[in-house]
N, C-alpha and C positions, 0 to 999 in steps of 0.2 A: 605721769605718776598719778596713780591713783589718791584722790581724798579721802583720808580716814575722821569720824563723825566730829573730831575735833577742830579740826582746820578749820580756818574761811573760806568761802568761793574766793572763787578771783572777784575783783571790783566790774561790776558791771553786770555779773550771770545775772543773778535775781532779775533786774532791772529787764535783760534782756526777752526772757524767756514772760517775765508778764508784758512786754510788750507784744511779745509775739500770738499769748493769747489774745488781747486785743485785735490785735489784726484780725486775726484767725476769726475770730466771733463774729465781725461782720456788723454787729449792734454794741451801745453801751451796757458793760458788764457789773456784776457787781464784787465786791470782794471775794465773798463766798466763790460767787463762778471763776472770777480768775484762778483762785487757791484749787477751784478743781480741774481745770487746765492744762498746769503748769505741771512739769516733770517731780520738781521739787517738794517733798515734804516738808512745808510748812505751815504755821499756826494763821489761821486768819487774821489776826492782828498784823501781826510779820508782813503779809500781804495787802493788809491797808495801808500799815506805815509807807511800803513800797510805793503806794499809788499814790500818796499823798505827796512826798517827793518828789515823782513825776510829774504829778499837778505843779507842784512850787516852780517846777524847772521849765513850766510851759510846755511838757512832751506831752500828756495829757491834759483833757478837757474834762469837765466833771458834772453833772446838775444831781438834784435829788432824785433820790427812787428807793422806792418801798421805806425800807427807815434808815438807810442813808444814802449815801452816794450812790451811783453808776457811773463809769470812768467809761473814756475812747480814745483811741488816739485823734492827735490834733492834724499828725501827716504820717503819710506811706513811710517805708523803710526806705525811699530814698530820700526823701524831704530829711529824714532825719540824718541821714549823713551828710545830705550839704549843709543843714544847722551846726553839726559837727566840726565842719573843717571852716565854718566862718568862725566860731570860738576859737580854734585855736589859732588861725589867721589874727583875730582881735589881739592876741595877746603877746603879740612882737611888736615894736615901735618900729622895724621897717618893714612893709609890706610888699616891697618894693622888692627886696632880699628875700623874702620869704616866697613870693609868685617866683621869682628866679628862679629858685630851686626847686620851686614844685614842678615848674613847667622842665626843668634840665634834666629831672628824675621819671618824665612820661617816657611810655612807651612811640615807637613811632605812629602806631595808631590810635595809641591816646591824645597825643598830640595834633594828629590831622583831626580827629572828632572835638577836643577843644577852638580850633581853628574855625573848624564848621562851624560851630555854635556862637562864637564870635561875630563872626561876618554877618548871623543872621540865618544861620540853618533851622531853629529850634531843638525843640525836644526829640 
């Protein structure tokens, strides 16, 4: 279903898509460059605040440039999905239950590439 100019994103677009310029850029950006990036017509402030919360979250890194910040990401889009599934792993009192069912719900070749990696395969 299409968004009309009143809705919200879903939770996470914004977030996603300045990550992606990130990536994409290859150097630390600045707000302006992300906002010209990004698919989204958004106000540059909009796009600070965005990065500033990445910052707070640890997804982004930051130092000064020109007269404010330059943001990067801190890991690849994989880093940040196993950052992802340790959060929400932390957030059950048994991990114990929770590995259960992650591992009951792999594929079978997910499961033999966790095994590898186990034993000592690597990356």
């Amino acid at each position: 279903m299409a968004r009309t100019d009143g809705e919200r994103r879903p939770a996470g677009e914004l977030e996603s898509s300045v990550l992606a310029a990130l990536w994409a850029a290859g150097r630390p950006q600045s707000a302006a460059e992300v906002r010209a990036a990004i698919p989204q017509p958004l106000a540059r402030t909009t796009v600070a605040t965005l990065l500033a919360r990445l910052h707070e979250k640890g997804t982004v890194g930051r130092r000064p440039g020109g007269r404010g910040f330059v943001y990067f990401p801190v890991e690849d889009s994989h880093g940040l999905t196993a950052r992802r599934m340790h959060r929400e792993l932390d957030q059950d009192d048994d991990r114990g239950i929770v590995l259960a069912r992650f591992v009951d719900g792999l594929s079978p070749e997910d499961e033999a590439e966790l095994r590898r990696l186990l034993e000592g395969g690597g990356q």
